[in-house]
mmCIF file of the C-alpha atoms, coordinates in Angstrom:
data_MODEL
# 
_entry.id   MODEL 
# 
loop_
_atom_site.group_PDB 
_atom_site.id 
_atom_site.type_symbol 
_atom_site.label_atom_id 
_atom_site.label_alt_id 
_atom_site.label_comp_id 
_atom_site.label_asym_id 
_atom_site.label_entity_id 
_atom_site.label_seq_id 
_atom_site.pdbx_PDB_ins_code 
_atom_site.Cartn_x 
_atom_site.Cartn_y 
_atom_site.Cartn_z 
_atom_site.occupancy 
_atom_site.B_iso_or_equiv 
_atom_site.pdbx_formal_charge 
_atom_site.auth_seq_id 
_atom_site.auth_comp_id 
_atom_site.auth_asym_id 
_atom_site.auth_atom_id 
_atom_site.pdbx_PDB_model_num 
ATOM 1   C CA . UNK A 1 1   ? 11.114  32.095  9.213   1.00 0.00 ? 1   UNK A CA 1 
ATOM 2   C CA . UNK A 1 2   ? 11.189  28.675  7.998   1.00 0.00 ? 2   UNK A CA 1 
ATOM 3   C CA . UNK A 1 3   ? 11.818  26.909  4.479   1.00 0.00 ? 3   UNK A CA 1 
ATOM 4   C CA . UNK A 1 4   ? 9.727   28.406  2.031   1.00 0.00 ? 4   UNK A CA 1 
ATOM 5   C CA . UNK A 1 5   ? 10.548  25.322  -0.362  1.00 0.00 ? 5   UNK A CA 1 
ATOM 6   C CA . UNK A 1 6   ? 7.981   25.863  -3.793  1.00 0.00 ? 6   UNK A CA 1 
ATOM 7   C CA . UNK A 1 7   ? 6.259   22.277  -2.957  1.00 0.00 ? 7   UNK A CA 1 
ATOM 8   C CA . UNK A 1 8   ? 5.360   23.302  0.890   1.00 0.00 ? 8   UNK A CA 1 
ATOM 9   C CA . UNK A 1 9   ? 2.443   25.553  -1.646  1.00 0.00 ? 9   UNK A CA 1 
ATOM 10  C CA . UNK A 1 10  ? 0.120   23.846  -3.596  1.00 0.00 ? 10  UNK A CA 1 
ATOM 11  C CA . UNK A 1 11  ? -1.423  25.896  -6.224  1.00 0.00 ? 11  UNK A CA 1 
ATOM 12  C CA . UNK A 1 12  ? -5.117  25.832  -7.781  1.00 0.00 ? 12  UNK A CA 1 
ATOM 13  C CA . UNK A 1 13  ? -3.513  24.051  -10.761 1.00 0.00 ? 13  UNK A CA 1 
ATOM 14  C CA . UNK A 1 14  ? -1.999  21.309  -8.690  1.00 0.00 ? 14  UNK A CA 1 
ATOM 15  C CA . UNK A 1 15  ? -4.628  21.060  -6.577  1.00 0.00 ? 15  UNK A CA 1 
ATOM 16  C CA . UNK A 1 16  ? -6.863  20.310  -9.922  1.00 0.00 ? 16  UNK A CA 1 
ATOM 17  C CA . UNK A 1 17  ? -4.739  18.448  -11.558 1.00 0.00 ? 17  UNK A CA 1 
ATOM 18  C CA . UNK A 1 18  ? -4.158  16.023  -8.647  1.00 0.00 ? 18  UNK A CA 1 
ATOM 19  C CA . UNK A 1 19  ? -7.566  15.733  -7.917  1.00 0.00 ? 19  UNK A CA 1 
ATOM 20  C CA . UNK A 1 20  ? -8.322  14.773  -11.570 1.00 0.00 ? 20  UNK A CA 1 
ATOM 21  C CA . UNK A 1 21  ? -6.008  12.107  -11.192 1.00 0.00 ? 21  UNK A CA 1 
ATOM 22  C CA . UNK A 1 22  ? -7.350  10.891  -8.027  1.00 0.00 ? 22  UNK A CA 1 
ATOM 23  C CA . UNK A 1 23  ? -10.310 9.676   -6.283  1.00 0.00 ? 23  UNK A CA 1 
ATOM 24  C CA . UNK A 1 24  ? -9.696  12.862  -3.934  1.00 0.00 ? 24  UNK A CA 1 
ATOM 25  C CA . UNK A 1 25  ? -11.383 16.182  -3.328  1.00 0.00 ? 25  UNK A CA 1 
ATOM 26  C CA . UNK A 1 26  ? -9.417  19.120  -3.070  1.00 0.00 ? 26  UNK A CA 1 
ATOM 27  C CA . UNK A 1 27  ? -10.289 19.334  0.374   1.00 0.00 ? 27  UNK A CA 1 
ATOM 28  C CA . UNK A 1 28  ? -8.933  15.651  1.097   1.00 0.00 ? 28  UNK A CA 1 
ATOM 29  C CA . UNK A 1 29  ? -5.504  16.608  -0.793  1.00 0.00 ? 29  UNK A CA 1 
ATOM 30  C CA . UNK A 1 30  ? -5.571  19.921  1.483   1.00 0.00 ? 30  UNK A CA 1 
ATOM 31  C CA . UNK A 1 31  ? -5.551  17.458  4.521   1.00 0.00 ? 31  UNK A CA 1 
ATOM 32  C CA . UNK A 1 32  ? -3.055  14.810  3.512   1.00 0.00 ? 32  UNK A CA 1 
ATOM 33  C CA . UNK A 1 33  ? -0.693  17.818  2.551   1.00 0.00 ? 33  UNK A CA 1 
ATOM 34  C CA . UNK A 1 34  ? -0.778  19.058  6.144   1.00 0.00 ? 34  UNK A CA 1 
ATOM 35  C CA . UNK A 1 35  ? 0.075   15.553  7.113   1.00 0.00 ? 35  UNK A CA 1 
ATOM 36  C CA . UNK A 1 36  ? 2.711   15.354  4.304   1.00 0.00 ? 36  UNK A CA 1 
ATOM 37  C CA . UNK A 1 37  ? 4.494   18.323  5.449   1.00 0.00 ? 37  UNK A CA 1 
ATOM 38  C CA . UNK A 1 38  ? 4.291   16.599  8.907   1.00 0.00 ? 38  UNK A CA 1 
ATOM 39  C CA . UNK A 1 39  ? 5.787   13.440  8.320   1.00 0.00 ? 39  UNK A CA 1 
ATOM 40  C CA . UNK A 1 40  ? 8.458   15.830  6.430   1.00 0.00 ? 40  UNK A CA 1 
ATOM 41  C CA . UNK A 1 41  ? 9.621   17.558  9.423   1.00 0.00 ? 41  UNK A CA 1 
ATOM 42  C CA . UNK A 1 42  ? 13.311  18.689  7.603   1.00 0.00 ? 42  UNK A CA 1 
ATOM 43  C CA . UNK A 1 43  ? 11.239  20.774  4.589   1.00 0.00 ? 43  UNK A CA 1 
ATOM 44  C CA . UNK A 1 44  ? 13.123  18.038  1.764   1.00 0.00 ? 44  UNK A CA 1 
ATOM 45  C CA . UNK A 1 45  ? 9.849   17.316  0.125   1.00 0.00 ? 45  UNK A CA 1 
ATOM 46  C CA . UNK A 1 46  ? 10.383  13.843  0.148   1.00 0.00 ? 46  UNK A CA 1 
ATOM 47  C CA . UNK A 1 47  ? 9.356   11.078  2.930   1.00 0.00 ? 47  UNK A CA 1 
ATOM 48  C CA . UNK A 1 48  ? 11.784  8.599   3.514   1.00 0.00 ? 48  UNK A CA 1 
ATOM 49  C CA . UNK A 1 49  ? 11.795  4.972   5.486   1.00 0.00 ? 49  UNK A CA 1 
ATOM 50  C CA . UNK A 1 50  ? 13.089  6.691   8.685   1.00 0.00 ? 50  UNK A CA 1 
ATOM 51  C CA . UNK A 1 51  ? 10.399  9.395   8.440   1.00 0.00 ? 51  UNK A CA 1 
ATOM 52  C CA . UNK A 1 52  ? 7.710   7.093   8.549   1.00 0.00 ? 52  UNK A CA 1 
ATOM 53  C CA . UNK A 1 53  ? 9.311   4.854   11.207  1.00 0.00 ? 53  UNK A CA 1 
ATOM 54  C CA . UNK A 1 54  ? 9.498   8.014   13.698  1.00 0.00 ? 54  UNK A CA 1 
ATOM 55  C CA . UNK A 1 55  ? 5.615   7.330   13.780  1.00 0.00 ? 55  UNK A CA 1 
ATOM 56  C CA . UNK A 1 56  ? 5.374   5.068   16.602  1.00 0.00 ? 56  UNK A CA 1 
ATOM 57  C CA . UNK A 1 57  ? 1.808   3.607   15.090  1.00 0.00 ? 57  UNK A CA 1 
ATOM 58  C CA . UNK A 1 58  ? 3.441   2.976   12.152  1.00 0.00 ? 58  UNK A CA 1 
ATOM 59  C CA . UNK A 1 59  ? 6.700   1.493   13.485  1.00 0.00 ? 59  UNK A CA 1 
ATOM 60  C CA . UNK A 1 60  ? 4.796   -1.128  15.096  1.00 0.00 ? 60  UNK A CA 1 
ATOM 61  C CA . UNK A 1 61  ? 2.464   -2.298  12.339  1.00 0.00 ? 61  UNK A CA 1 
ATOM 62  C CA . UNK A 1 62  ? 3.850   -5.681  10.419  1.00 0.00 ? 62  UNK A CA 1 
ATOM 63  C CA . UNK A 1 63  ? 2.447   -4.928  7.547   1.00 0.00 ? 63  UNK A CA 1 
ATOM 64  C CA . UNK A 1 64  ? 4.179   -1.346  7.630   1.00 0.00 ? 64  UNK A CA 1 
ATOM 65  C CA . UNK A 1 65  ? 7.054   -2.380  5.306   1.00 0.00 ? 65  UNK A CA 1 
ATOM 66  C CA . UNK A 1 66  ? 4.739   -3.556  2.502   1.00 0.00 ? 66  UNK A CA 1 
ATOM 67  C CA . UNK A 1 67  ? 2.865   -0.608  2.442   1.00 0.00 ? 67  UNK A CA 1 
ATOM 68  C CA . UNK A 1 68  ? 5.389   1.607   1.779   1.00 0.00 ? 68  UNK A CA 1 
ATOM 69  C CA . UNK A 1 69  ? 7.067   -1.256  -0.799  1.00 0.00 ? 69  UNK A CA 1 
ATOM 70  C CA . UNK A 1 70  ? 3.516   0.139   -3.052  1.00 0.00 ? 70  UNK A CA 1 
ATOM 71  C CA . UNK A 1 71  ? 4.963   3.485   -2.786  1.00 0.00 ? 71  UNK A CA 1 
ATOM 72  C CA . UNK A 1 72  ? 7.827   2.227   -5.102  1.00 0.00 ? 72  UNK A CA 1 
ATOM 73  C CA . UNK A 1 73  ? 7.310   -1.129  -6.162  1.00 0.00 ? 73  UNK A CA 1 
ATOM 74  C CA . UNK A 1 74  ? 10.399  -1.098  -8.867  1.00 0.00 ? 74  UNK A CA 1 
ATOM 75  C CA . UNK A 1 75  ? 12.522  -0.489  -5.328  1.00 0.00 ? 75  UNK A CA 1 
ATOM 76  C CA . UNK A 1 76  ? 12.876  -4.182  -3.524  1.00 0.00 ? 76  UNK A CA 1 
ATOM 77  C CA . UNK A 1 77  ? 14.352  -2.460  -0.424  1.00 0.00 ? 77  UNK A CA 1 
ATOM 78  C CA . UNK A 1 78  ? 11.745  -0.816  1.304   1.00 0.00 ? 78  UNK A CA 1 
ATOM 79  C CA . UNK A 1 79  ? 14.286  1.055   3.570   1.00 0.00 ? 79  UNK A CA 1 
ATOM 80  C CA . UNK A 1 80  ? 15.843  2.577   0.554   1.00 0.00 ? 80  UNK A CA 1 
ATOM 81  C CA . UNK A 1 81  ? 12.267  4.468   -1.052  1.00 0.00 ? 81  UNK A CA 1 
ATOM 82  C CA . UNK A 1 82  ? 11.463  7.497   -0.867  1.00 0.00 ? 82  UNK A CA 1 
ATOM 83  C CA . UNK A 1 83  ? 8.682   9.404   -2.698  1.00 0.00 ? 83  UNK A CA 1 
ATOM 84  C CA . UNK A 1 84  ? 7.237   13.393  -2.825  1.00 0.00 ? 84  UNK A CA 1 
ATOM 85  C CA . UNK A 1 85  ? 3.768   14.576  -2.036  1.00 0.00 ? 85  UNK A CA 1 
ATOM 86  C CA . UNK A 1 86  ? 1.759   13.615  -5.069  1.00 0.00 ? 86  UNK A CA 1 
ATOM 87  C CA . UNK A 1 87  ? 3.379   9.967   -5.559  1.00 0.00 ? 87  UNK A CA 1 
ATOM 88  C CA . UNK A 1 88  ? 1.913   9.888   -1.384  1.00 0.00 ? 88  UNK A CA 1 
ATOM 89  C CA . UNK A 1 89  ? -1.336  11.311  -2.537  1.00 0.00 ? 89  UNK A CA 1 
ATOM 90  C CA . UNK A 1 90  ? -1.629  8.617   -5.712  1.00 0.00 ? 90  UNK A CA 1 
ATOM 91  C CA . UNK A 1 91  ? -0.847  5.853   -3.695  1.00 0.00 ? 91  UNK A CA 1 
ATOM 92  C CA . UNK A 1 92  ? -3.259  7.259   -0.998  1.00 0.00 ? 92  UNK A CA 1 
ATOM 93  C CA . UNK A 1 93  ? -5.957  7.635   -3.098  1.00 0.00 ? 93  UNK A CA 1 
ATOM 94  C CA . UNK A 1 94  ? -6.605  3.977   -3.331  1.00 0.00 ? 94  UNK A CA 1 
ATOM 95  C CA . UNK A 1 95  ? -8.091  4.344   0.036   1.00 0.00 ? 95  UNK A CA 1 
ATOM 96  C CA . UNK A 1 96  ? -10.831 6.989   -1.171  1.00 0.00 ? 96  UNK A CA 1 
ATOM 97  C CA . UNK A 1 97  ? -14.836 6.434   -1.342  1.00 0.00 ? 97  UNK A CA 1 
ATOM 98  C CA . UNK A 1 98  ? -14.542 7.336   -4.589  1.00 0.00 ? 98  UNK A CA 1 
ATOM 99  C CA . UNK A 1 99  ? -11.646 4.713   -5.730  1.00 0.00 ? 99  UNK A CA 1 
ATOM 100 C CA . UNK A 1 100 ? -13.430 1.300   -7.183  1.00 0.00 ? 100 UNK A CA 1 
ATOM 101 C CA . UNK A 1 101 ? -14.045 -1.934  -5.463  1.00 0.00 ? 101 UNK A CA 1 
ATOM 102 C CA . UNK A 1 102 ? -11.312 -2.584  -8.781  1.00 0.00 ? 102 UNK A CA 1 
ATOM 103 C CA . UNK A 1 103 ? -8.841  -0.215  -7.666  1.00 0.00 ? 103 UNK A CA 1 
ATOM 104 C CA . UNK A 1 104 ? -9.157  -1.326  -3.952  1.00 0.00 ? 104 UNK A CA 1 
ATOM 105 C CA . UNK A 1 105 ? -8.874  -5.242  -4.731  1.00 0.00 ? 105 UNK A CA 1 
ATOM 106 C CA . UNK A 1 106 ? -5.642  -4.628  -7.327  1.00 0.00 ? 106 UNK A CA 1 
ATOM 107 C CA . UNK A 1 107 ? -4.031  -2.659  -4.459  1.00 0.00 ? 107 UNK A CA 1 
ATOM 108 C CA . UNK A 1 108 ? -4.839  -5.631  -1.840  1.00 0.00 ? 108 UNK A CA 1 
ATOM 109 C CA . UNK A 1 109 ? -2.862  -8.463  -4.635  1.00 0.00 ? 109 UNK A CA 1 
ATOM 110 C CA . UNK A 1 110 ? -0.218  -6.095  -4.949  1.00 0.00 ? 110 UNK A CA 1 
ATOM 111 C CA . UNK A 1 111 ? 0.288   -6.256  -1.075  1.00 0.00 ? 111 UNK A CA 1 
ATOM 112 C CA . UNK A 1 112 ? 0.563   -9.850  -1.518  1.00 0.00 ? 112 UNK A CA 1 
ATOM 113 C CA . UNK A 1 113 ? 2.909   -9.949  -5.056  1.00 0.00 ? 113 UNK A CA 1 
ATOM 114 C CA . UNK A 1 114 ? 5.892   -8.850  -3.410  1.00 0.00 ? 114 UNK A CA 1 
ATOM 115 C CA . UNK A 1 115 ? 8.116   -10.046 -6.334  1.00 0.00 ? 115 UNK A CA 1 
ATOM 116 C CA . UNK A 1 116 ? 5.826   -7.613  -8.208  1.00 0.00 ? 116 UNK A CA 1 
ATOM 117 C CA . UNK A 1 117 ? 5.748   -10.803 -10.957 1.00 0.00 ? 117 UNK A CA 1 
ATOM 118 C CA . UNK A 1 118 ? 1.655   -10.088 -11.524 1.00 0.00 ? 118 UNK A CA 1 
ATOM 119 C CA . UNK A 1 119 ? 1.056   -13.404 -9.841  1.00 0.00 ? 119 UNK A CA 1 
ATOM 120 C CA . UNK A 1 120 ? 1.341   -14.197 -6.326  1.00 0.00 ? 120 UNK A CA 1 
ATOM 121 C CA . UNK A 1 121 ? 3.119   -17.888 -5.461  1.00 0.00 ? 121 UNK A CA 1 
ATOM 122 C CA . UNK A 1 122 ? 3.968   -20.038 -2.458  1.00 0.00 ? 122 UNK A CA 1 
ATOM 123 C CA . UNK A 1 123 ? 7.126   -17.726 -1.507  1.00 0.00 ? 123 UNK A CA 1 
ATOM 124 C CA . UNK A 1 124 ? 4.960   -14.161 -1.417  1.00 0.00 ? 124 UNK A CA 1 
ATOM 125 C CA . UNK A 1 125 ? 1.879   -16.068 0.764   1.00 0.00 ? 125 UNK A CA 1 
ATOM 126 C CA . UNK A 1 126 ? 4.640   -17.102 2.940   1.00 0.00 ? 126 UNK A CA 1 
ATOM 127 C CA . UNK A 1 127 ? 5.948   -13.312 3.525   1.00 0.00 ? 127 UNK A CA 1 
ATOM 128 C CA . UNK A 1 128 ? 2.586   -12.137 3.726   1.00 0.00 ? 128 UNK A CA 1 
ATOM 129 C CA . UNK A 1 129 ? 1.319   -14.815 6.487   1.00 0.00 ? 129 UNK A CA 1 
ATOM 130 C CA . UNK A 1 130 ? 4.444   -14.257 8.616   1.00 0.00 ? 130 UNK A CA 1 
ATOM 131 C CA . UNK A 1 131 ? 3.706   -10.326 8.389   1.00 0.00 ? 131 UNK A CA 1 
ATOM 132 C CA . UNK A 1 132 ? -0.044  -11.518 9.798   1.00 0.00 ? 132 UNK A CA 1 
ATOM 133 C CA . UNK A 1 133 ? 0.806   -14.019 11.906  1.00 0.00 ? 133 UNK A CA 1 
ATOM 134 C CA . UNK A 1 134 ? 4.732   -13.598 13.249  1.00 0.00 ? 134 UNK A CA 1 
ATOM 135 C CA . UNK A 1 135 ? 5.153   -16.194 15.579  1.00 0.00 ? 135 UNK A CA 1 
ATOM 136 C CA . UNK A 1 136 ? 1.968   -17.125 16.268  1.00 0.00 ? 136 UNK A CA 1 
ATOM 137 C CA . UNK A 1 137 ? 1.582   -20.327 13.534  1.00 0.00 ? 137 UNK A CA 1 
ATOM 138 C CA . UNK A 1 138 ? 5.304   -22.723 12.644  1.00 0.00 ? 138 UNK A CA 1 
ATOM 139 C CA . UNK A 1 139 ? 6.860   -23.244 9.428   1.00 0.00 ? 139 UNK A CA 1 
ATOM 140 C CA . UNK A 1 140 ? 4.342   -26.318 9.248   1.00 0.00 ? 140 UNK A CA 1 
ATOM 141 C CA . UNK A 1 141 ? 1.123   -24.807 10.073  1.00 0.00 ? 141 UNK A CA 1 
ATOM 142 C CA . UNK A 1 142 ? 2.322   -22.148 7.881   1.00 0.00 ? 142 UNK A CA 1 
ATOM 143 C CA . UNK A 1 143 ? 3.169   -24.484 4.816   1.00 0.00 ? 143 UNK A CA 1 
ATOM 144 C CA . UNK A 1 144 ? 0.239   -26.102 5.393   1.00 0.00 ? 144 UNK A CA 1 
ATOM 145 C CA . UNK A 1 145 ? -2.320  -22.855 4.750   1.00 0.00 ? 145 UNK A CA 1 
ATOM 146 C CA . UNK A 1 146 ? 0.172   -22.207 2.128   1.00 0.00 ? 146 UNK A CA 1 
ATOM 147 C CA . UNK A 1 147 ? -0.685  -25.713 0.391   1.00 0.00 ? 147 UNK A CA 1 
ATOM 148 C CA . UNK A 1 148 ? -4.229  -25.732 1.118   1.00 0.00 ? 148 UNK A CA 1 
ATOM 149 C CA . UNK A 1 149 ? -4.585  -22.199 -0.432  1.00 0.00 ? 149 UNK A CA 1 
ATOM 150 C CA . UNK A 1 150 ? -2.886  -23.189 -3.550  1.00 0.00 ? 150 UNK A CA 1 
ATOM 151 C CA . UNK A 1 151 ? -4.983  -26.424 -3.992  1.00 0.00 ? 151 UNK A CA 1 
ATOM 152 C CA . UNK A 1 152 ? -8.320  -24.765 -4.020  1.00 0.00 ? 152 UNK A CA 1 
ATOM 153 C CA . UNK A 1 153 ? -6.994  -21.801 -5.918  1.00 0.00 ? 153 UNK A CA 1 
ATOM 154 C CA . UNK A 1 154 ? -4.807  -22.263 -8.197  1.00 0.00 ? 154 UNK A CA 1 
ATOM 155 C CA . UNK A 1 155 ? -6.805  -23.373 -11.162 1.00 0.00 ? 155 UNK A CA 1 
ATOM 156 C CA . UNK A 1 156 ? -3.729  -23.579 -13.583 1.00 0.00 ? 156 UNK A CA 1 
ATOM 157 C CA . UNK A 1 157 ? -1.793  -25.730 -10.856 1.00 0.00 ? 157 UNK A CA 1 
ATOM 158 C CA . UNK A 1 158 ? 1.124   -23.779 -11.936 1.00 0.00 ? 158 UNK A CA 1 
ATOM 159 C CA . UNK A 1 159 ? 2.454   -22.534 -8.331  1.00 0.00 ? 159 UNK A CA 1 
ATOM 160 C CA . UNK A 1 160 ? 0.832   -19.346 -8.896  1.00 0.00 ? 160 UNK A CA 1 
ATOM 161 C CA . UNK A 1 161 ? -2.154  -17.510 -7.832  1.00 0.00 ? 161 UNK A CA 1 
ATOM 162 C CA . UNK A 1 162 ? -3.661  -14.802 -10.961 1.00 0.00 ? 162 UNK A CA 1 
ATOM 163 C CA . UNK A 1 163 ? -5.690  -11.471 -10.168 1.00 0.00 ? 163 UNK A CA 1 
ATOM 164 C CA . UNK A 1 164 ? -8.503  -13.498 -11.350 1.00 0.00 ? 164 UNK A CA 1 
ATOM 165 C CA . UNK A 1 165 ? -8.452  -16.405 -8.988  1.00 0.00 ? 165 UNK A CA 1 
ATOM 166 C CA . UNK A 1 166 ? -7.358  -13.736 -6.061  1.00 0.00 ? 166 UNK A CA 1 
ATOM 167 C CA . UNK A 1 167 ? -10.739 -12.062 -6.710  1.00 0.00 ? 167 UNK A CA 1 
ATOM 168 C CA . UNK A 1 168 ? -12.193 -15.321 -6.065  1.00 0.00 ? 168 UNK A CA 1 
ATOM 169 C CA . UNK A 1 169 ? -10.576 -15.878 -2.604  1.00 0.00 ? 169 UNK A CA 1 
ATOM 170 C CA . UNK A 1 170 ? -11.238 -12.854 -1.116  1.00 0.00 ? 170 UNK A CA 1 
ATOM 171 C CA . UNK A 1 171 ? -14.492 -11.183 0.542   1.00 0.00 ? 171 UNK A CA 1 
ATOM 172 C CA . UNK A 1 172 ? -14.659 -8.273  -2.317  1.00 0.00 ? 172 UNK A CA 1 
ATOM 173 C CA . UNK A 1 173 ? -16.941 -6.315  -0.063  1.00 0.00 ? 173 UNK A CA 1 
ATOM 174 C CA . UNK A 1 174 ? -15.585 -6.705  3.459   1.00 0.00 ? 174 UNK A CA 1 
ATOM 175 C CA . UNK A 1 175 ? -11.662 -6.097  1.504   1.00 0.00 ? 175 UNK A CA 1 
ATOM 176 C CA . UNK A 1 176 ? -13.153 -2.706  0.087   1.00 0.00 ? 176 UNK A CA 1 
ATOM 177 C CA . UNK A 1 177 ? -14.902 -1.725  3.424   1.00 0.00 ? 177 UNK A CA 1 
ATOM 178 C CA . UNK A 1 178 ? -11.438 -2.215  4.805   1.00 0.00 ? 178 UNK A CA 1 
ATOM 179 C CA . UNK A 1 179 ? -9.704  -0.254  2.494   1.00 0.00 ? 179 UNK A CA 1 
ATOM 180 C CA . UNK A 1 180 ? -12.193 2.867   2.864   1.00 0.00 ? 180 UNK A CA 1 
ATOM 181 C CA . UNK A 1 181 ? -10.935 5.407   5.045   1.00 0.00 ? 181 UNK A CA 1 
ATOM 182 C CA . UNK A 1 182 ? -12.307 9.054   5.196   1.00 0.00 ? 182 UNK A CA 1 
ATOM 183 C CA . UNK A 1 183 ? -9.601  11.467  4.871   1.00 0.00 ? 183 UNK A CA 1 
# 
């Protein structure tokens, strides 16, 4: 008969309540629940590193491992998080037309602050280039983007890029129209 666990049922209240606290319709949540329970193929409720990874798409992505790292970003080993249906839909939810060009752009320097320190410096562009690039640029070309970047943007020459000046280096409309997907 199957696992009749009480989160494989969302209720009108949780339905409401999540949609107040996202950018989602109920309709949306509806869908990324069938998907949930999906990805959660032994009925625990909760998605794990290994879960994901048995989704070929998603096992060959680089960027992969700092997606789910937003999922918990107190947890600095992305193998080790794991997180239940409405910390999947929050995260999610960034991704919504409704979410703000705001919401969308924090989301994009948090991809990039992978110390989670508020500021992004040489040692996080380096992680995030190599995720972009792999092999395709050396430690030199890379060090060099790396230096260039940092000249032009860091206006407290302090090693370390702000929200502020990452708002300034980015294409604010082509980032949000990249991080719109219809659900």
């Amino acid at each position: 008969m199957g696992n009749t666990a009480p989160y494989k049922v969302l209720t009108q209240t949780e339905l409401s309540e999540l949609q107040e606290n996202t950018n989602l319709s109920q309709k949306q949540i509806i869908s990324l629940f069938k998907r949930f329970e999906a990805l959660d193929k032994d009925d625990t409720g909760i998605i794990t590193y290994d879960k994901l990874f048995s989704i070929p798409e998603l096992a060959m992505n680089p960027l992969v491992l700092r997606v789910i790292g937003l999922f918990d970003p107190k947890e600095p080993d992305p193998e080790k998080i794991q997180f239940n249906f409405t910390q999947f839909i929050q995260t999610l939810s960034v991704f919504s037309e409704k979410a703000s060009n705001e919401e969308k752009i924090r989301f994009a320097f948090q991809s990039y602050d992978v110390s989670n320190s508020g500021f992004i410096d040489s040692d996080n562009m380096k992680k995030i280039l190599k995720f972009f690039v792999g092999d395709c640029l050396n430690e030199k070309q890379i060090s060099e983007i790396i230096q260039k970047t940092f000249e032009e943007y860091d206006k407290e020459k302090n090693g370390k890029i702000s929200f502020e000046d990452f708002q300034k280096i980015i294409d604010i409309d082509d980032i949000c129209d990249k991080m719109t997907i219809l659900i």
